[in-house]
C-alpha positions in Angstrom: -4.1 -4.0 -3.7 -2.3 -7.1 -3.2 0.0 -9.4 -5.2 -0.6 -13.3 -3.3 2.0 -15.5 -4.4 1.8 -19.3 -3.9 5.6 -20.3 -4.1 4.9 -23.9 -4.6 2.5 -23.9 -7.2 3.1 -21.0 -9.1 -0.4 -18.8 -8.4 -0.7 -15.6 -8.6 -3.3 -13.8 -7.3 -4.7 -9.8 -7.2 -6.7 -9.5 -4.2 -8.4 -6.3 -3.5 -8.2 -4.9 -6.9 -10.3 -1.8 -5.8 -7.5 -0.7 -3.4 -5.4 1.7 -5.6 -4.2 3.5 -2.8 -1.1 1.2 -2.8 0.3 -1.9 -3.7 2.0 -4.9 -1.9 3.2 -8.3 -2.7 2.6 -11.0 -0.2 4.1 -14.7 -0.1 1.7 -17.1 0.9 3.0 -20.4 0.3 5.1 -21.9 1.7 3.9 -21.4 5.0 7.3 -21.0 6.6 9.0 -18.7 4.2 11.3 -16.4 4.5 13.8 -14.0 2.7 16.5 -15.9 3.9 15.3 -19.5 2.5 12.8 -18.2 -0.7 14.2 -15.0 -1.8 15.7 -16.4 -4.7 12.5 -19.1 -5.3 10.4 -15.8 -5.7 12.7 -14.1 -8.1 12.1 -17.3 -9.9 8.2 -17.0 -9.8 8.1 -13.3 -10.6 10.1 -13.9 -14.0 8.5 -16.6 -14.8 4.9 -14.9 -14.3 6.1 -11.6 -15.5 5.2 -10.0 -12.8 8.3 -7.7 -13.0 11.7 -8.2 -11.1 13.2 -8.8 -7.7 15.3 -5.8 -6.6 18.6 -6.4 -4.7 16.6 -5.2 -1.4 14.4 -7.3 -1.3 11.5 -5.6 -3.1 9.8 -6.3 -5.8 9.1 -4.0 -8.6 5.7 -5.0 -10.3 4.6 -4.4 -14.2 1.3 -2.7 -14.6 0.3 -4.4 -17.5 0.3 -7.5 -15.4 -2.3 -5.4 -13.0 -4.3 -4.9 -15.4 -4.6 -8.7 -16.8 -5.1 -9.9 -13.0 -7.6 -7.2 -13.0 -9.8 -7.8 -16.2 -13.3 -8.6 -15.6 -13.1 -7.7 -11.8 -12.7 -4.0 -11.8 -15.1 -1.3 -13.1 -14.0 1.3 -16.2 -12.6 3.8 -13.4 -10.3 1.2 -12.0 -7.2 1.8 -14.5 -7.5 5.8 -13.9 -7.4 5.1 -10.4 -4.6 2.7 -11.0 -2.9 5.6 -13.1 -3.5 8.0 -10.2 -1.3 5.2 -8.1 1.1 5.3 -10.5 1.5 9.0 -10.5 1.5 9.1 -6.8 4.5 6.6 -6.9 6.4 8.5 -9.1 6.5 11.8 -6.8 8.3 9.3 -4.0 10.3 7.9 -6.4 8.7 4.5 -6.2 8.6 3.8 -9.9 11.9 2.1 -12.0 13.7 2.9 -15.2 11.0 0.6 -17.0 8.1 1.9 -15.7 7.3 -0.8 -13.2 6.1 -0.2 -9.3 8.5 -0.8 -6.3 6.1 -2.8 -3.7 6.9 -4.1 -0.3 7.2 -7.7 0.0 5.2 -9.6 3.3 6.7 -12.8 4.2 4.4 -15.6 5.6 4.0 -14.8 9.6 4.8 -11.3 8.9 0.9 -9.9 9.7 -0.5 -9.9 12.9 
């Protein structure tokens, strides 16, 4: 599953819902990006959404609860077991913070093939 985040106007997006194998966030907007120039602009936009945090390396660490909003009405009744499952999964590797929430990789625009 996949976090899209529009920097500019504020959108967030859960694409591929059904894929609770892992979970990523991915800037989409602005087009040119970076960690450099829009680390702190998505910071901003993962407050402000309460998506969860920014961590200091560059990862975000993502709230379920907001999963399961972005989620309502287009996932079936096993989706949040499977989601739990991912959760569980991430604990074993340690991928889960003091409040519960998911670490997930960040993808910068131009970052994907």
């Amino acid at each position: 599953m996949e976090l899209r985040l529009d920097l500019e106007e504020i959108v967030v997006r859960l694409a591929d819902p059904s894929e609770t194998s892992c979970i990523s966030v991915r800037v989409v907007e602005p087009a040119g990006a970076t960690p450099m120039s829009h680390s702190h602009r998505l910071g901003d936009v993962v407050a402000a959404r309460h998506i969860g945090a920014l961590e200091a390396g560059g990862e975000v660490v993502v709230d379920p609860a907001i999963l399961k909003f972005l989620a309502a009405g287009e996932v079936d009744e096993s989706w949040e077991a499977d989601l739990e499952a991912m959760i569980d999964r991430a604990a074993t590797k340690g991928w889960i913070d003091g409040h519960g929430r998911i670490r997930a990789h960040v993808e910068w625009p131009g970052s994907r093939p």
